[in-house]
C-alpha positions in Angstrom: 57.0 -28.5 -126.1 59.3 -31.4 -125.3 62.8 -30.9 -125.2 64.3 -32.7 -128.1 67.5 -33.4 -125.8 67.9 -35.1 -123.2 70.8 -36.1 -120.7 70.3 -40.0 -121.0 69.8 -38.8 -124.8 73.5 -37.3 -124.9 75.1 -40.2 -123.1 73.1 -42.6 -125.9 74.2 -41.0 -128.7 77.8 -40.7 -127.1 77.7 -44.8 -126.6 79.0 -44.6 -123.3 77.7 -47.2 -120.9 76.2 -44.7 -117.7 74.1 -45.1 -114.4 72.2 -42.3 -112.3 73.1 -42.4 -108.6 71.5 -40.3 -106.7 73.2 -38.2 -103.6 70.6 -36.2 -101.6 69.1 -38.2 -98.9 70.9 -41.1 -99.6 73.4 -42.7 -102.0 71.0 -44.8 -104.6 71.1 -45.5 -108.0 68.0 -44.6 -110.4 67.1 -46.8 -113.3 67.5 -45.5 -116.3 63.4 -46.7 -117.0 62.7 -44.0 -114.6 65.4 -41.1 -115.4 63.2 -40.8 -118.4 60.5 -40.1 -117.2 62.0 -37.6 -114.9 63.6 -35.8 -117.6 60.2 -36.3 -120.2 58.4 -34.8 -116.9 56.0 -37.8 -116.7 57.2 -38.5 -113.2 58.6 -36.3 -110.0 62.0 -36.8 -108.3 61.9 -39.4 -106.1 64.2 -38.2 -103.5 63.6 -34.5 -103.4 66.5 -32.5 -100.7 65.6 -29.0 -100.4 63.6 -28.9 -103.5 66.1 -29.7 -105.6 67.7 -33.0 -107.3 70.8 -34.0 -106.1 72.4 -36.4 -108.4 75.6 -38.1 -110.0 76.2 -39.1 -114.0 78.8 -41.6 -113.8 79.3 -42.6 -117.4 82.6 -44.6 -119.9 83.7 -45.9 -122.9 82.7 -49.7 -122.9 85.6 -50.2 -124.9 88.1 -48.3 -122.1 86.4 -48.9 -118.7 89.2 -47.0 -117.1 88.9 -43.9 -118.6 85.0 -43.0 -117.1 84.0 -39.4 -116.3 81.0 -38.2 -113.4 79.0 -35.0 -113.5 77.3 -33.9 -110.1 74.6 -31.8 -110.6 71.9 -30.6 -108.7 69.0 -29.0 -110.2 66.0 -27.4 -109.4 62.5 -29.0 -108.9 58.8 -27.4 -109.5 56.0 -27.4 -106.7 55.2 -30.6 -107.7 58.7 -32.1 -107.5 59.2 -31.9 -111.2 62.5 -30.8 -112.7 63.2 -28.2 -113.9 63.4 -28.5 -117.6 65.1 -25.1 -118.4 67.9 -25.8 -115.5 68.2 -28.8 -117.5 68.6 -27.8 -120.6 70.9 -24.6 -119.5 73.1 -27.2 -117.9 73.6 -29.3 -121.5 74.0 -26.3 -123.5 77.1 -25.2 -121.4 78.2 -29.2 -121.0 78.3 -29.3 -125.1 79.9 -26.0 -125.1 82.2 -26.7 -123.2 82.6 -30.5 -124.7 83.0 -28.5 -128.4 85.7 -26.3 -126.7 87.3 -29.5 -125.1 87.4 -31.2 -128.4 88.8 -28.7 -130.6 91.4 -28.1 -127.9 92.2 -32.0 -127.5 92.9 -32.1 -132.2 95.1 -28.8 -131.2 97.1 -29.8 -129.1 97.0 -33.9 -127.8 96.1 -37.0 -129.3 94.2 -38.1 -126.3 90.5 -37.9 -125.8 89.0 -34.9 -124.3 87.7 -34.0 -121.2 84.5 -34.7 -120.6 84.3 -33.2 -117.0 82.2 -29.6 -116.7 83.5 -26.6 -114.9 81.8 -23.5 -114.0 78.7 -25.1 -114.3 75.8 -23.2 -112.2 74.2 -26.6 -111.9 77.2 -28.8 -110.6 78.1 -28.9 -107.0 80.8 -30.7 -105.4 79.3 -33.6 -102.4 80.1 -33.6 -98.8 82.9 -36.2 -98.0 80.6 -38.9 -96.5 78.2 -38.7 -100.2 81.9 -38.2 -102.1 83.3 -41.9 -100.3 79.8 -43.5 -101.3 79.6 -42.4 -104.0 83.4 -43.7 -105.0 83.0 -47.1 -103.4 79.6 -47.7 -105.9 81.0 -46.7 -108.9 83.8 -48.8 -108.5 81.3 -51.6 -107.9 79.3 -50.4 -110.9 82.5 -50.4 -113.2 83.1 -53.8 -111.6 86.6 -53.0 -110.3 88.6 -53.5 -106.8 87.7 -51.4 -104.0 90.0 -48.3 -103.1 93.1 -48.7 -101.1 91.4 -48.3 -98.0 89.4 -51.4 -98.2 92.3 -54.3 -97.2 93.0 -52.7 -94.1 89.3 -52.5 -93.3 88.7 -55.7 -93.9 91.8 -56.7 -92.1 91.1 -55.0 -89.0 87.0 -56.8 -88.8 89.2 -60.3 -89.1 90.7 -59.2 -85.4 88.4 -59.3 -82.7 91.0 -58.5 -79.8 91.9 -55.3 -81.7 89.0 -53.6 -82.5 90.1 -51.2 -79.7 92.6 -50.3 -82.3 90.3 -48.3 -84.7 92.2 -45.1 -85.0 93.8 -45.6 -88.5 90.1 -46.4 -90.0 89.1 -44.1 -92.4 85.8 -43.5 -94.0 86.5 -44.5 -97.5 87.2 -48.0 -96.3 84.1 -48.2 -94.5 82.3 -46.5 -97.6 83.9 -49.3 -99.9 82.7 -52.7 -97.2 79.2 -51.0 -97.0 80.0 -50.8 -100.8 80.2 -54.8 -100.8 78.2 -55.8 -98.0 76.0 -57.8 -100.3 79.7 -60.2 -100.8 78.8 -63.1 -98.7 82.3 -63.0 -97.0 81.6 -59.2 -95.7 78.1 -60.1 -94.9 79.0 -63.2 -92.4 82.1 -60.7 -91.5 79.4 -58.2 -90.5 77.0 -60.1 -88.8 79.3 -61.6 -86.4 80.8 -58.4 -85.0 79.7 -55.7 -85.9 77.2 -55.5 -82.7 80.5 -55.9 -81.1 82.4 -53.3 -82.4 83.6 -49.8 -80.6 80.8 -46.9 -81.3 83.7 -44.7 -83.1 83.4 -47.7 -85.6 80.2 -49.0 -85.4 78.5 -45.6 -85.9 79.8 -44.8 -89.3 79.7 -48.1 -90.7 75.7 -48.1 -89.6 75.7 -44.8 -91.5 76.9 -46.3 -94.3 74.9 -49.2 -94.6 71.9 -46.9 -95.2 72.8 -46.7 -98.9 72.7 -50.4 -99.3 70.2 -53.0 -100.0 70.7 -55.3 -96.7 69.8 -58.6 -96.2 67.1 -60.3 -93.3 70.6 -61.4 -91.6 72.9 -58.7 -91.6 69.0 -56.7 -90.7 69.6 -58.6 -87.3 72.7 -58.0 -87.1 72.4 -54.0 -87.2 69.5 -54.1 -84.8 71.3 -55.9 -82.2 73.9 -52.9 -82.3 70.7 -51.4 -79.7 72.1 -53.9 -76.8 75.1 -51.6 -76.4 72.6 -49.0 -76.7 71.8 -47.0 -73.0 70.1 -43.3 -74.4 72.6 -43.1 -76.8 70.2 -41.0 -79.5 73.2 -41.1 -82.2 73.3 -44.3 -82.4 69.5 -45.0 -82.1 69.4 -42.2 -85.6 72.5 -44.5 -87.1 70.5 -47.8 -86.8 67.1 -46.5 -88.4 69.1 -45.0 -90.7 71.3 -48.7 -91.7 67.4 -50.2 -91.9 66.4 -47.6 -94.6 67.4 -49.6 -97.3 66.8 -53.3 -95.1 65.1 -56.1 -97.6 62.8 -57.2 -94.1 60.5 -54.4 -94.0 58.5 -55.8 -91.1 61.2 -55.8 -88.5 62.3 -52.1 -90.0 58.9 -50.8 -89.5 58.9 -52.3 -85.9 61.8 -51.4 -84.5 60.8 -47.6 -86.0 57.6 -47.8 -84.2 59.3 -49.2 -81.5 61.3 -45.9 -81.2 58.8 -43.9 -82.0 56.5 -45.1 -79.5 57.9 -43.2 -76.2 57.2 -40.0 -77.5 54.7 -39.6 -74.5 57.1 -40.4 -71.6 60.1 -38.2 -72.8 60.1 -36.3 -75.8 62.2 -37.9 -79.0 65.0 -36.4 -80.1 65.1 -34.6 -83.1 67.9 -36.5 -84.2 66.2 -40.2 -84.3 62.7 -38.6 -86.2 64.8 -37.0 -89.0 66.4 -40.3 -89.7 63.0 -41.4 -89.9 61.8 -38.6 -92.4 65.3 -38.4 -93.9 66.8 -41.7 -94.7 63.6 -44.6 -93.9 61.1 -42.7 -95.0 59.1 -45.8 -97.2 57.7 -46.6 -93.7 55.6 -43.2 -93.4 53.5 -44.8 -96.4 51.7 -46.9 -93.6 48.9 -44.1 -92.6 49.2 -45.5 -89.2 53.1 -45.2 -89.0 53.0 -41.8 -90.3 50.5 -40.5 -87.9 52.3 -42.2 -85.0 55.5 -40.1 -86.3 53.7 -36.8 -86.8 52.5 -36.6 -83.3 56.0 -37.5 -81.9 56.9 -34.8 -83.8 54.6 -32.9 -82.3 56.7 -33.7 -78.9 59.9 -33.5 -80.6 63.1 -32.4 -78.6 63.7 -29.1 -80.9 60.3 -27.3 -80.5 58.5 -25.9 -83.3 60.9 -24.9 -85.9 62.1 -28.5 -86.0 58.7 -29.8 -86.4 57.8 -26.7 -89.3 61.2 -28.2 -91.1 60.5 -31.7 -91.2 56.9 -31.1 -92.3 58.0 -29.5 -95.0 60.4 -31.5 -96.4 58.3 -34.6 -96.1 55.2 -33.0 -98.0 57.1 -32.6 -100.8 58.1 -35.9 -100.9 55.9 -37.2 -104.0 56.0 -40.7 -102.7 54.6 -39.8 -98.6 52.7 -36.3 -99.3 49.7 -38.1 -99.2 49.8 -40.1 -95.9 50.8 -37.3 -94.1 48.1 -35.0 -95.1 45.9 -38.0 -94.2 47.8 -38.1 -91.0 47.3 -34.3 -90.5 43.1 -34.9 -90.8 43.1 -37.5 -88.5 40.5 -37.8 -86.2 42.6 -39.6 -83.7 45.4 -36.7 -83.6 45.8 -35.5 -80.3 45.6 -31.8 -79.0 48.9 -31.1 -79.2 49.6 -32.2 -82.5 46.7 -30.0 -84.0 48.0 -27.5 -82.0 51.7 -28.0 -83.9 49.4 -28.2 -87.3 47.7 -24.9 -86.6 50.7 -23.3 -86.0 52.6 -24.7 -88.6 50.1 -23.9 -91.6 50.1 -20.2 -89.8 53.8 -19.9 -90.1 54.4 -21.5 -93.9 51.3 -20.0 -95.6 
């Protein structure tokens, strides 16, 4: 039977104004068209981590924009990549608890509104700093308000070319909140012109942070030439696929990933690089060619084949790139070694 309540049916009948970001593999919001039918179970999690749903509720009074509230929960999903309907509805029954608790407290003892925050929730979990500064810099965005403290001096220190050797008081909440903005046409031209020119200890992070952005074909061009102070630098080779994942010019992202991927024959790939691939860009494995090309430099990949066991799994239960992979695993163009790698793999897992 379908549950009769839902968590975009609480925060409706509350009136507060709320978005769905998403934290697992990267930091993306989810309509609310397609929350539903997540939570109706006419559609599976999009971004599966570890078989679970890894997700933010950031939702306010439209009448009081300052005073918003955020849960972060992460609840379970079904083989198929369904969620779990009874984690979900153990998680509201204690939210409302606690929210009935909250409120009788609040008419008790203070005038103010109560707090709508859960704790002691099986289902919350608190994100690692790099998803917490994303996280922060977007819904400050989303609430339409400035970006953290940390911004200026970010911004400041891009504006000075002869002291980008100076990068030591950076921090990564002000290169969460530029990534944050780097749609703003002042932080895209800012961006294109230097970032390829920018020290690693800077460039790195802020590549890792464009991956939860939407970039455009310019500031595309501008991350890929961050490869010309490239030598075999596989950190930073992993840091630029993973700034592409989210790239509006998907033909130069799929290149420069087959590109990479296509070595894998002289030396193998490092482990590193293919689970930005499978991790952060993976939309490009829906090409069957592109995901065959990646499967059988996994088969050669750096880690052996508890690396390549790993991946695999994660990526078949991926609802939107199961399929190509399986069609990627029946190839009759695989090499030896990468049915060799499939054989072992479905001997190990099943």
């Amino acid at each position: 039977m379908q549950p009769t309540q839902t968590i975009q049916a609480f925060l409706q009948a509350s009136g507060a104004q709320y978005r769905i970001i998403d934290l697992g593999r990267r930091v993306l919001k989810i309509e609310k068209g397609l929350f539903e039918k997540i939570e109706n179970a006419q559609a599976p999690y999009p971004y599966p981590l570890q078989r679970q749903a890894w997700f933010a509720v950031l939702f306010w009074d439209p009448k009081n924009i300052q005073q918003h509230h955020i849960w972060f929960l992460k609840l379970p999903l079904d083989e198929q990549g369904y969620l779990d309907l009874n984690a979900r509805d153990d998680f509201l029954r204690r939210a409302l608890e606690q929210l009935g608790q909250a409120l009788l407290d609040s008419k008790e003892n203070a005038p103010e509104a109560p707090a709508l925050e859960i704790k002691d929730n099986p289902w919350s979990f608190t994100p690692r700093q790099d998803k917490m500064a994303a996280f922060h810099a977007k819904a400050l965005v989303e609430l339409k308000r400035p970006g953290s403290q940390h911004l200026a001096p970010m911004m400041r220190y891009l504006e000075q070319p002869e002291q980008f050797s100076q990068w030591q008081h950076i921090g990564i909440q002000g290169i969460a909140d530029l990534c944050a903005r780097s749609n703003e046409e002042s932080v895209t031209n800012m961006l294109r012109q230097h970032l390829p020119q920018l020290p690693a200890e800077v460039m790195v992070p802020l590549l890792l942070g464009l991956e939860n952005e939407s970039i455009s074909h310019l500031l595309t061009q501008a991350v890929i030439a961050c490869k010309q102070s490239m030598t075999s630098d596989t950190t930073l080779l992993a840091a630029i696929i993973r700034a592409l994942s989210g790239s509006v010019d998907q033909t130069a992202k799929k290149q420069f990933i087959l590109d990479a991927l296509d070595s894998y024959k002289q030396a193998p790939i490092s482990i590193e690089v293919l689970v930005a691939i499978s991790g952060r860009a993976w939309e490009v494995l829906t090409d069957d060619a592109v995901a065959l090309l990646f499967v059988e430099a996994l088969a050669y990949n750096d880690a052996g084949q508890g690396a390549f066991n790993q991946v695999l799994t994660d990526l078949l239960f991926m609802p939107s790139i199961g399929k190509s992979i399986r069609q990627a695993f029946r190839s009759p163009k695989r090499s030896e070694r990468l049915g060799e790698a499939i054989g072992t793999f479905l001997g190990e897992v099943h």
